[in-house]
MOPAC internal coordinates of N, CA, C and O (Angstrom, degrees):
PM7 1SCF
backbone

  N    0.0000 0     0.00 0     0.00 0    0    0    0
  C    1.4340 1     0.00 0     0.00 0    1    0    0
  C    1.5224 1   108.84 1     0.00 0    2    1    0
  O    1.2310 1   126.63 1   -20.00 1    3    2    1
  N    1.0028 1   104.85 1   160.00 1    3    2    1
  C    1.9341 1   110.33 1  -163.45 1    5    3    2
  C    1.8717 1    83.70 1  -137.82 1    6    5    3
  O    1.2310 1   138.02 1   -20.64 1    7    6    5
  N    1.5165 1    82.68 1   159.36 1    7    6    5
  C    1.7389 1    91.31 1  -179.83 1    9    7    6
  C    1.7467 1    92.70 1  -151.43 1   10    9    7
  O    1.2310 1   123.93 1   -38.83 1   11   10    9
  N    1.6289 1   110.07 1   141.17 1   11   10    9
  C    1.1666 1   138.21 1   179.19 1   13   11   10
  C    1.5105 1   116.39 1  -102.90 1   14   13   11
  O    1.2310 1   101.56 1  -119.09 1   15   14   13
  N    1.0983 1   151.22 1    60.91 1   15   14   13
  C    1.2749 1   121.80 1   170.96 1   17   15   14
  C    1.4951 1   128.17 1   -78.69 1   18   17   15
  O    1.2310 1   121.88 1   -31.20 1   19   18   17
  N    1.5123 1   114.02 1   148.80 1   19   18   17
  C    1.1000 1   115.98 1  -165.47 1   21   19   18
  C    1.6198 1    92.70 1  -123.76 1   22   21   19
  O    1.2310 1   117.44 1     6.97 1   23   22   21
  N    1.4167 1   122.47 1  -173.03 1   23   22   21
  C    1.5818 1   142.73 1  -179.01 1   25   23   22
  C    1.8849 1   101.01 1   -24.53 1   26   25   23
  O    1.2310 1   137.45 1   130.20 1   27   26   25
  N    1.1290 1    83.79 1   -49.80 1   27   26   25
  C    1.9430 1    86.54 1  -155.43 1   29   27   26
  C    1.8333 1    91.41 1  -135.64 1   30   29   27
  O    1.2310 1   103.06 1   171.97 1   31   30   29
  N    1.1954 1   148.70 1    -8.03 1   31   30   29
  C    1.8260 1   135.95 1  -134.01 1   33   31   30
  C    1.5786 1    76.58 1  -158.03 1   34   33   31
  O    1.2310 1   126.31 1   -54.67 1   35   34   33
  N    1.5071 1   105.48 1   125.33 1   35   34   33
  C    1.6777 1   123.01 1   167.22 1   37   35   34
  C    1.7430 1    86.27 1  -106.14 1   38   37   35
  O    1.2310 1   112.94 1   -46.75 1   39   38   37
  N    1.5131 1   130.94 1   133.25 1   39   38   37
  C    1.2662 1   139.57 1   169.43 1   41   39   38
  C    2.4160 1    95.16 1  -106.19 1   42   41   39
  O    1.2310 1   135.09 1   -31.24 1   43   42   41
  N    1.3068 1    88.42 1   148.76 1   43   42   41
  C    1.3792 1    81.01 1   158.72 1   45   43   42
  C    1.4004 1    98.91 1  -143.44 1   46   45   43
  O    1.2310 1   128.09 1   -33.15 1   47   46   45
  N    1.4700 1   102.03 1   146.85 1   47   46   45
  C    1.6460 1    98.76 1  -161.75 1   49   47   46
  C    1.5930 1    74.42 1  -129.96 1   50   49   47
  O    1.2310 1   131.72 1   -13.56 1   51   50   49
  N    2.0162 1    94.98 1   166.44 1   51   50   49
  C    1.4764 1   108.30 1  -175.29 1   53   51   50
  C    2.0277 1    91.13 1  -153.61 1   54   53   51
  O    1.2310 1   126.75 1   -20.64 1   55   54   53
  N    0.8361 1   104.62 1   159.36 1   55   54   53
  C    1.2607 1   129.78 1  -165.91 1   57   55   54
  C    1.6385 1    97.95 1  -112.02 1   58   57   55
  O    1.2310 1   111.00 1   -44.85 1   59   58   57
  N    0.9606 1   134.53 1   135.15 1   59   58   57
  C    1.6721 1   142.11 1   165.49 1   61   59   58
  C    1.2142 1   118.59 1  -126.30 1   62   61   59
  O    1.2310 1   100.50 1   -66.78 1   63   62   61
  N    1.4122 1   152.98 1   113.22 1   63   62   61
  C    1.1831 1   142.01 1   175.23 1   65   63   62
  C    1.5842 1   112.74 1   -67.11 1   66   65   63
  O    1.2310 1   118.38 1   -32.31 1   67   66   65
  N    1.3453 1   120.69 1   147.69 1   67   66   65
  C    0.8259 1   140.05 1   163.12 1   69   67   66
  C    1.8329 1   150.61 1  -102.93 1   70   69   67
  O    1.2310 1    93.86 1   -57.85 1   71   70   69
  N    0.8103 1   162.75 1   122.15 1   71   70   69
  C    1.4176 1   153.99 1  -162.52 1   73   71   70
  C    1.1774 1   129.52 1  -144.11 1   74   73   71
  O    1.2310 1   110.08 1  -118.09 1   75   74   73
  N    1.3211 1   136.23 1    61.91 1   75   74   73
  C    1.4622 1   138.83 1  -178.60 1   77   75   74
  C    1.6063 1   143.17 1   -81.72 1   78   77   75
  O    1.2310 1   118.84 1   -86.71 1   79   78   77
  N    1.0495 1   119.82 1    93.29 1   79   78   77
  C    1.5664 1   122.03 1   177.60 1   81   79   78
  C    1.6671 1   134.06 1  -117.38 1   82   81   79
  O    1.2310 1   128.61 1   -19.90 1   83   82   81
  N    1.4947 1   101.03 1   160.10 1   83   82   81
  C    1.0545 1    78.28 1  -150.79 1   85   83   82
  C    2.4235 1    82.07 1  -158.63 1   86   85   83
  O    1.2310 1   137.85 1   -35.29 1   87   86   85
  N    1.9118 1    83.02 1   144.71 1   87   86   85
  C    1.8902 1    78.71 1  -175.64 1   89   87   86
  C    1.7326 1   103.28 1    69.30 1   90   89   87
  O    1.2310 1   132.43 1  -107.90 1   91   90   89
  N    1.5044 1    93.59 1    72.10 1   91   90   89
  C    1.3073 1   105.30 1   163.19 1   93   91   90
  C    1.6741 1   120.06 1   -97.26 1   94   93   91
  O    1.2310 1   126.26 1   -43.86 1   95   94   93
  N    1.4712 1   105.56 1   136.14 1   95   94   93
  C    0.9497 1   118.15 1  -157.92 1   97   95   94
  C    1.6561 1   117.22 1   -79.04 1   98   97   95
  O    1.2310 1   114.67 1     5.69 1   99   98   97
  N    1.3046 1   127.70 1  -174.31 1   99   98   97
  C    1.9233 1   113.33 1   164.18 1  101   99   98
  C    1.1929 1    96.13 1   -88.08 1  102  101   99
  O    1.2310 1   109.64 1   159.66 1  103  102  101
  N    1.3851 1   137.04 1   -20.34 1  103  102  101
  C    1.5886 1   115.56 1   173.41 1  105  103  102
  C    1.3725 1   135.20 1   -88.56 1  106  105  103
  O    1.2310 1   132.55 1  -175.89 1  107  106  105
  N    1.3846 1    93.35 1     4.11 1  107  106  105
  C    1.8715 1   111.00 1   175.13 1  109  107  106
  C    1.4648 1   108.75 1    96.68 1  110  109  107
  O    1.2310 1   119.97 1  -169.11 1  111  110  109
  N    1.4644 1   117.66 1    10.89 1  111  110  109
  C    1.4503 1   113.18 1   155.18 1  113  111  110
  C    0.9568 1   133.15 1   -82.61 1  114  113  111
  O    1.2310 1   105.56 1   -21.63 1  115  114  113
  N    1.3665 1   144.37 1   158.37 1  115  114  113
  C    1.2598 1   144.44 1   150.31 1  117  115  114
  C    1.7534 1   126.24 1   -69.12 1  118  117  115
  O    1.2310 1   114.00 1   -47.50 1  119  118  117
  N    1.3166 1   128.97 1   132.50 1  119  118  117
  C    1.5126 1   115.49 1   166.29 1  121  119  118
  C    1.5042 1   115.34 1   -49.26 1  122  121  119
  O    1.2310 1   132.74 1   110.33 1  123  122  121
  N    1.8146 1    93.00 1   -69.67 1  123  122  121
  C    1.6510 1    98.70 1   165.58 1  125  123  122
  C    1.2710 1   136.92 1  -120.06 1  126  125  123
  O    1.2310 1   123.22 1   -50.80 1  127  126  125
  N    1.2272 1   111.43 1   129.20 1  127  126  125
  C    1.3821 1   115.90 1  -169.77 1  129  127  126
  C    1.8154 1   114.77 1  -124.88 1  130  129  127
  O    1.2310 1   120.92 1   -43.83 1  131  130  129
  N    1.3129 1   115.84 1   136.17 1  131  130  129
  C    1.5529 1    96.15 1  -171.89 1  133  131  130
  C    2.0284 1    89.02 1  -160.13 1  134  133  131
  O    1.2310 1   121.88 1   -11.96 1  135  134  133
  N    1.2384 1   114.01 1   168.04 1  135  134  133
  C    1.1157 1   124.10 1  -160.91 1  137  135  134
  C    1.5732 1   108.08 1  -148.21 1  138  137  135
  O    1.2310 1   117.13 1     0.92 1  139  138  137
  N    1.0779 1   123.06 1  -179.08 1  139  138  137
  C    1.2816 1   140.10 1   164.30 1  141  139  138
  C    1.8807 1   121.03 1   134.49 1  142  141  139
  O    1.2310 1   117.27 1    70.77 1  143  142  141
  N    1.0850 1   122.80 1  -109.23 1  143  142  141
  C    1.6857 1   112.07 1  -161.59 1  145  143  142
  C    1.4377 1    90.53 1  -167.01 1  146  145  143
  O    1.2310 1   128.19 1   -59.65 1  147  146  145
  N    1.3578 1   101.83 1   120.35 1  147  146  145
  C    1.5413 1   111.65 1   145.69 1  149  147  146
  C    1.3671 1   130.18 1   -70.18 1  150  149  147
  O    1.2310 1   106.65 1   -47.54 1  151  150  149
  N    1.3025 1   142.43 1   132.46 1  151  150  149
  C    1.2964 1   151.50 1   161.15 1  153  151  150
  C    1.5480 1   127.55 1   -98.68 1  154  153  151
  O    1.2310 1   130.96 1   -75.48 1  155  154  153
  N    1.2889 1    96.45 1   104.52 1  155  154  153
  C    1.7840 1   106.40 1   171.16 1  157  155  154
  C    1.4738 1   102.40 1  -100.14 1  158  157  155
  O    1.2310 1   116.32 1   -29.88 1  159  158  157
  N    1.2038 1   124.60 1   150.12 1  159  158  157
  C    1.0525 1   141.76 1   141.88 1  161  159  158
  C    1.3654 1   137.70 1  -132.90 1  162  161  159
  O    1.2310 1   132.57 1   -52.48 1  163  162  161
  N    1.5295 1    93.33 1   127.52 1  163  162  161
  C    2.0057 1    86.18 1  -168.72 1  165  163  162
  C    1.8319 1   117.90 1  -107.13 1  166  165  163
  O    1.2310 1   136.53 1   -26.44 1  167  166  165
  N    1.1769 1    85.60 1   153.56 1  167  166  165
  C    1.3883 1   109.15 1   172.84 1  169  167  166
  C    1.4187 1   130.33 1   -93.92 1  170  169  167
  O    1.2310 1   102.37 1  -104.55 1  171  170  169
  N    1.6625 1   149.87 1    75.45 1  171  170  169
  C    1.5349 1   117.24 1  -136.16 1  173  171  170
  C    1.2948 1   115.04 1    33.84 1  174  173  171
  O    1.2310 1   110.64 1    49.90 1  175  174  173
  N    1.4087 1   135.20 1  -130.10 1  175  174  173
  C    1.3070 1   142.46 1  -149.36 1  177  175  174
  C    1.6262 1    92.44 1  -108.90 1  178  177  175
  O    1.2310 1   107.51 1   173.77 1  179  178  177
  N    1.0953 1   140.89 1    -6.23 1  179  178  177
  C    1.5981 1   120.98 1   168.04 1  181  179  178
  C    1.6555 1   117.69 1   -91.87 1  182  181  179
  O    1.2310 1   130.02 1   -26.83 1  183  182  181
  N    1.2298 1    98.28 1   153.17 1  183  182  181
  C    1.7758 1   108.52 1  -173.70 1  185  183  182
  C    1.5846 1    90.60 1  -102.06 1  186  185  183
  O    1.2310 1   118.14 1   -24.03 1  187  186  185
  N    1.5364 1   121.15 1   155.97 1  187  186  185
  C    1.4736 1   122.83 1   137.13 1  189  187  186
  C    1.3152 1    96.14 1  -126.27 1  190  189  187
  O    1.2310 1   132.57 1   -27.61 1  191  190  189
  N    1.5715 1    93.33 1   152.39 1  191  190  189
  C    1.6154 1    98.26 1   174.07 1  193  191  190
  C    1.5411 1   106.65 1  -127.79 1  194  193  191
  O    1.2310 1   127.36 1   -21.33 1  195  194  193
  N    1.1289 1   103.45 1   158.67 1  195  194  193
  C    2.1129 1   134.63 1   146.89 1  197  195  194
  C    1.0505 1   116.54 1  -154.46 1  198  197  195
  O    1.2310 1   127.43 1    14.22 1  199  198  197
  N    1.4109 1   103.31 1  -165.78 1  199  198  197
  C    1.3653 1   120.35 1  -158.48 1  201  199  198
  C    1.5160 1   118.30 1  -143.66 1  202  201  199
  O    1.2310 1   106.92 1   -29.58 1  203  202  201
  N    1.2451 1   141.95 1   150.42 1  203  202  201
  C    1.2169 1   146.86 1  -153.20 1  205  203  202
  C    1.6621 1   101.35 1  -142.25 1  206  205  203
  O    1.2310 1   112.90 1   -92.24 1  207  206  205
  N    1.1299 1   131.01 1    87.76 1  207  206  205
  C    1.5715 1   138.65 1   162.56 1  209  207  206
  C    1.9919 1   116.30 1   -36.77 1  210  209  207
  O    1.2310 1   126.86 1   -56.42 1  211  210  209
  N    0.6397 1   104.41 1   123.58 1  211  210  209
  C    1.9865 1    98.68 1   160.59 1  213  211  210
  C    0.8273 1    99.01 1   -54.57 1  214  213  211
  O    1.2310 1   103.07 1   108.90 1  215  214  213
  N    1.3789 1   148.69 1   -71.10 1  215  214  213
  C    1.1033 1   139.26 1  -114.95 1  217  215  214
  C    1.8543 1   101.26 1   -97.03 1  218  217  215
  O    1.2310 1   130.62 1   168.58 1  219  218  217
  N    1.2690 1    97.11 1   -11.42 1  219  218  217
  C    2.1433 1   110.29 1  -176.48 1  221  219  218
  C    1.3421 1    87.41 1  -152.78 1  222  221  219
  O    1.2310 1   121.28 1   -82.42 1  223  222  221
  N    1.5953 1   115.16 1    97.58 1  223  222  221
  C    1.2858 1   119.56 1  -168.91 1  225  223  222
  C    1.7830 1    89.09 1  -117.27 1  226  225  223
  O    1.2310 1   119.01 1  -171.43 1  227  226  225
  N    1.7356 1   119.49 1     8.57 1  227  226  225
  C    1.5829 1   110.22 1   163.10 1  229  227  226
  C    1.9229 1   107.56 1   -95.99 1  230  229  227
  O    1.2310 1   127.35 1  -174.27 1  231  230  229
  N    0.9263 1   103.47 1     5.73 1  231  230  229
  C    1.7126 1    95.72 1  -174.57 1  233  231  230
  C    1.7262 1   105.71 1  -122.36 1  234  233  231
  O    1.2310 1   131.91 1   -47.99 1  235  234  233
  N    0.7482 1    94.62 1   132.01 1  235  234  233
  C    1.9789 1   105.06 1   177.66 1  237  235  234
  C    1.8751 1    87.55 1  -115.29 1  238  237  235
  O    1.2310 1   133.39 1   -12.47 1  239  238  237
  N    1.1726 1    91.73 1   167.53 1  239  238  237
  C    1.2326 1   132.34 1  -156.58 1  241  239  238
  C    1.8801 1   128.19 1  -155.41 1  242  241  239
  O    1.2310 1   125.53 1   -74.78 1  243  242  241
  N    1.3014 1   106.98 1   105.22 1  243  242  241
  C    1.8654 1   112.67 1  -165.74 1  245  243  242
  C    0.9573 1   105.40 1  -101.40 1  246  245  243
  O    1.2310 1   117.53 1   -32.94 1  247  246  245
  N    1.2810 1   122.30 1   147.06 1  247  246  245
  C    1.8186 1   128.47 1  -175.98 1  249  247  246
  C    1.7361 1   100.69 1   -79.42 1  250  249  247
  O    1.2310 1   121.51 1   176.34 1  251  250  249
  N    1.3472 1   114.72 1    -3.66 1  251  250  249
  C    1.6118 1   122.30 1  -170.16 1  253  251  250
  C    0.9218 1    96.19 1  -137.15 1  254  253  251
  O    1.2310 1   127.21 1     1.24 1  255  254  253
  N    1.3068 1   103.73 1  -178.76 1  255  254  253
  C    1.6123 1   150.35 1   167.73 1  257  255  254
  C    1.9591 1   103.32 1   -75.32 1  258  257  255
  O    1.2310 1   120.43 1   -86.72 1  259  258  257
  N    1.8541 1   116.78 1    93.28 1  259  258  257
  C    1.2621 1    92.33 1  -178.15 1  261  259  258
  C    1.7725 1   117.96 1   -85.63 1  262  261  259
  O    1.2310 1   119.06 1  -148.96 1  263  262  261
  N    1.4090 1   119.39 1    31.04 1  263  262  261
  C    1.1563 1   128.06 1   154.91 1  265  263  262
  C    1.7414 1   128.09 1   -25.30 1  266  265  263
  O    1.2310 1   143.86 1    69.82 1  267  266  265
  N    1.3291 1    71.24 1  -110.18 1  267  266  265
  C    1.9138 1    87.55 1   161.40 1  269  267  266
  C    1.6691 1   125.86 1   -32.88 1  270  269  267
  O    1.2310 1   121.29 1   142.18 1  271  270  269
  N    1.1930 1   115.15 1   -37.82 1  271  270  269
  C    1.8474 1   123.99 1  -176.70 1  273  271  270
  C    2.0195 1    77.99 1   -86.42 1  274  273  271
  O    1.2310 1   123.89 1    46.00 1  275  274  273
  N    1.0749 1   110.14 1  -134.00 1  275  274  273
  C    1.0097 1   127.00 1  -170.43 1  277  275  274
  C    1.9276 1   121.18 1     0.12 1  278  277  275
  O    1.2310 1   134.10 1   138.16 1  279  278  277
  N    1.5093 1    90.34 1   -41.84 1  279  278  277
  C    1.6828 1    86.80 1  -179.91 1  281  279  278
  C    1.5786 1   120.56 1    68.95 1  282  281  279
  O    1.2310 1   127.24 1    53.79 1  283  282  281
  N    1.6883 1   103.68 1  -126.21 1  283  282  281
  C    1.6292 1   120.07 1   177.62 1  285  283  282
  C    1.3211 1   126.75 1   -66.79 1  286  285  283
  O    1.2310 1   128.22 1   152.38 1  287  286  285
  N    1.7617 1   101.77 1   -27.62 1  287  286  285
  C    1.2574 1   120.31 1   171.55 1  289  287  286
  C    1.2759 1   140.15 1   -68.84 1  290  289  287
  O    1.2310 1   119.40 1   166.50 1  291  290  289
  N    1.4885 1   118.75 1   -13.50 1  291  290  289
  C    1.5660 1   132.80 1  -153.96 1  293  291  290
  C    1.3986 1   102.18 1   -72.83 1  294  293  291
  O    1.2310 1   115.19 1   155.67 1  295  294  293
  N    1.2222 1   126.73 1   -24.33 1  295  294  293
  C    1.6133 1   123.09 1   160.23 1  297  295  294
  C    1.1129 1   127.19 1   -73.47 1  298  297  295
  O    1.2310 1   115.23 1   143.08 1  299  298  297
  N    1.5460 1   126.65 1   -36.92 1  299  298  297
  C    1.5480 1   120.07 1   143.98 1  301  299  298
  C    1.3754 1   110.15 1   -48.00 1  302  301  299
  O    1.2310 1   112.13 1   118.11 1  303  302  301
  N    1.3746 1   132.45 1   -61.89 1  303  302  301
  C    1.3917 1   107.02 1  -160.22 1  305  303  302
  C    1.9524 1   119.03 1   -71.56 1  306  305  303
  O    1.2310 1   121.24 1   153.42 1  307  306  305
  N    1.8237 1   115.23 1   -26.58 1  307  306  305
  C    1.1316 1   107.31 1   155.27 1  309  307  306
  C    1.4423 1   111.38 1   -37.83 1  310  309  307
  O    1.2310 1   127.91 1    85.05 1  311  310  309
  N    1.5748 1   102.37 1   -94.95 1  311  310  309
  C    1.8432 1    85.99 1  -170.97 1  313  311  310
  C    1.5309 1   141.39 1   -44.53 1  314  313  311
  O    1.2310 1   130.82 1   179.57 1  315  314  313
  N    0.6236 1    96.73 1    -0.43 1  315  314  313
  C    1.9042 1   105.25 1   176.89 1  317  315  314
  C    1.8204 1    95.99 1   -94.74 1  318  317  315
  O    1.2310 1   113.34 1   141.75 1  319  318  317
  N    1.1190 1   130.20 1   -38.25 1  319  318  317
  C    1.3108 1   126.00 1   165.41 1  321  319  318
  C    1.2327 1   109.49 1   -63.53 1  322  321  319
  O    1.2310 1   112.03 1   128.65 1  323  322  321
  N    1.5765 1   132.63 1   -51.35 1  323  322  321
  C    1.3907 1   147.85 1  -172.72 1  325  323  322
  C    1.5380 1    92.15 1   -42.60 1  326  325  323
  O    1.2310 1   125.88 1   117.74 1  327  326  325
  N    1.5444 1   106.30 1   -62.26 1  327  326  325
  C    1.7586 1   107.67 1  -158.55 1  329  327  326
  C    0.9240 1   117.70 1   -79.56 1  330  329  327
  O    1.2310 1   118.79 1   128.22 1  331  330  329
  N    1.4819 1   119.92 1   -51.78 1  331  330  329
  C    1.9015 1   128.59 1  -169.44 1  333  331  330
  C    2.2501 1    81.85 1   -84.94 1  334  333  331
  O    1.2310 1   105.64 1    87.77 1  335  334  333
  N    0.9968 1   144.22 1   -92.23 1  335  334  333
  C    1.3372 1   119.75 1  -150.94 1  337  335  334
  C    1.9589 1   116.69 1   -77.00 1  338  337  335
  O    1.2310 1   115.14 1  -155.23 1  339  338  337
  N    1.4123 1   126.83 1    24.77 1  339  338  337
  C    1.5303 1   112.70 1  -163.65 1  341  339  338
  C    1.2973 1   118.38 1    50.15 1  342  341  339
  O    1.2310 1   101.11 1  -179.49 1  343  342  341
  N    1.4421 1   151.98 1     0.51 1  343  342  341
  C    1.2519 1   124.75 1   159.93 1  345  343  342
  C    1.4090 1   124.91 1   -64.30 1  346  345  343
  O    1.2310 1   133.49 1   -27.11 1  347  346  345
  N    1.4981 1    91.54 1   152.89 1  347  346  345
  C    1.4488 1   100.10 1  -163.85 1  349  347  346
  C    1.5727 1   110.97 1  -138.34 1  350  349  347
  O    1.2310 1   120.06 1   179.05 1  351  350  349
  N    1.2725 1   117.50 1    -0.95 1  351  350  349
  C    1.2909 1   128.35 1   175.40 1  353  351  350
  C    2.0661 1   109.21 1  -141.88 1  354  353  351
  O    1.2310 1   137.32 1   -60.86 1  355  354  353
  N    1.1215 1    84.06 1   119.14 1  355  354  353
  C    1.9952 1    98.39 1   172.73 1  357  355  354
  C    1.5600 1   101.09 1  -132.90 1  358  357  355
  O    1.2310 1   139.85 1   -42.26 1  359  358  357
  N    1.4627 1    79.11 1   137.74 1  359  358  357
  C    1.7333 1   124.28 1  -173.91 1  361  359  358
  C    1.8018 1   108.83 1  -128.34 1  362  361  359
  O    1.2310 1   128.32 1   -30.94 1  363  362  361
  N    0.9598 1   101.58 1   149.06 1  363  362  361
  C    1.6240 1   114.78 1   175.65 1  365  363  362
  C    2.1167 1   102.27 1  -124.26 1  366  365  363
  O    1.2310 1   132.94 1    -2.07 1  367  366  365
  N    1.1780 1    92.60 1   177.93 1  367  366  365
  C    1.4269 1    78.79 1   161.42 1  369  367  366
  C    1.7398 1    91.58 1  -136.44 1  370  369  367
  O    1.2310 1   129.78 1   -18.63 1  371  370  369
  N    1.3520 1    98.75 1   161.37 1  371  370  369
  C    1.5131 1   119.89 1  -155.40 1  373  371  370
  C    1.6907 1    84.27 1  -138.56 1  374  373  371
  O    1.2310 1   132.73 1   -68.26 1  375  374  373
  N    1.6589 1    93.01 1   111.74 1  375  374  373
  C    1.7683 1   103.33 1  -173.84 1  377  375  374
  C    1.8085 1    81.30 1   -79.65 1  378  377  375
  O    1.2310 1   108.30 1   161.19 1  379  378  377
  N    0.9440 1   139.48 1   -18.81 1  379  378  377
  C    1.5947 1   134.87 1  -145.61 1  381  379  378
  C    1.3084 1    95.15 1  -112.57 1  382  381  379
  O    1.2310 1   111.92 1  -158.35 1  383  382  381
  N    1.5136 1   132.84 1    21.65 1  383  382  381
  C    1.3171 1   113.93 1   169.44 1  385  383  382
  C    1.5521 1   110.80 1  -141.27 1  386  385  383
  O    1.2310 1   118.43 1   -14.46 1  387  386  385
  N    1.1686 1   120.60 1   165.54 1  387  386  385
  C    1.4378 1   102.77 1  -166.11 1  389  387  386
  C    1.8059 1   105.39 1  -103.38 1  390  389  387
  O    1.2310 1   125.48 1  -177.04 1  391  390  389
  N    1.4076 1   107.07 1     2.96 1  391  390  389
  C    1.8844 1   100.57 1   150.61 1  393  391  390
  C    1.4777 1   130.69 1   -61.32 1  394  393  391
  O    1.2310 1   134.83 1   132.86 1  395  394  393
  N    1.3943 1    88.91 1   -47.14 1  395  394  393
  C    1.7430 1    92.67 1   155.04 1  397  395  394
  C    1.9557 1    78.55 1   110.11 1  398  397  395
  O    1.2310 1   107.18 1    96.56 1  399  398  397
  N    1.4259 1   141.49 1   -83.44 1  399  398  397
  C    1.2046 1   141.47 1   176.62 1  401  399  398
  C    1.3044 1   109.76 1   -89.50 1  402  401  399
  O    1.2310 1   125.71 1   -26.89 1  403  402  401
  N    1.2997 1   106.63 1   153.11 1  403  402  401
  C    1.6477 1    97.56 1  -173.86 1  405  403  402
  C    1.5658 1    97.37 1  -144.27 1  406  405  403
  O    1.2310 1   116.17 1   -44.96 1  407  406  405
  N    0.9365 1   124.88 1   135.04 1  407  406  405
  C    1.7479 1   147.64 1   167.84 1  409  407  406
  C    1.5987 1   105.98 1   -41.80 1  410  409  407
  O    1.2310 1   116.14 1   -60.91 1  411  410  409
  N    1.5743 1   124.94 1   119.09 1  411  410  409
  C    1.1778 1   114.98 1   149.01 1  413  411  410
  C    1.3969 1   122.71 1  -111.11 1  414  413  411
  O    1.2310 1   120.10 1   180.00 1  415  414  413

C-alpha cells in the first residue's frame, strides 16, 4: 500500500492484480484474456476505484466521476500517479454520456 498526503487528505492507495478470461478453447486457450491492476483508493472510510490494463499500463481508468472524492486535490493526485506509476492518460466513465469514458 502506498500513501499520498496532500494539504489537509492522507489517500492510501493499493494496487490489486488482476486476471480475466473468458471463451475457453479445446486446446486450453482462451479467446479473451487480459490482465492488469485494480486501483482503490481510500479516503477515511470511502474507496474510489479504477483500473490499469497490461496491455496500456500509462492510462488508468475510474468507475466514476473523480470530481467529487478528490475535489481540490485531483492535480496532486494526477501527478503523483504521472511520476511514481507513468500514467499519462485518466478517464472516468460518465454513465451520462454516450462515449461511455471520458478524458480528464
Amino acid at each position: 500500500m502506498e500513501t499520498l498526503i496532500t494539504k489537509e487528505r492522507t489517500y492510501d492507495i493499493s494496487f490489486i492484480p488482476f486476471e480475466n478470461k473468458c471463451g475457453l478453447n479445446e486446446d486450453g486457450t482462451y479467446e479473451i484474456a487480459y490482465s492488469g491492476h485494480y486501483i482503490d483508493i481510500r479516503l477515511n472510510e470511502e474507496i474510489f476505484e479504477g483500473k490499469i490494463y497490461e496491455e496500456s499500463k500509462s492510462k488508468i481508468s475510474f468507475f466514476s466521476s473523480p470530481f467529487p472524492f478528490f475535489r481540490e486535490d485531483i492535480e496532486m493526485v494526477k501527478k503523483y500517479l504521472k511520476e511514481k506509476h507513468g500514467i499519462q492518460e485518466f478517464y472516468y466513465l460518465d454513465i451520462d454520456s454516450d462515449e461511455g469514458y471520458v478524458e480528464f
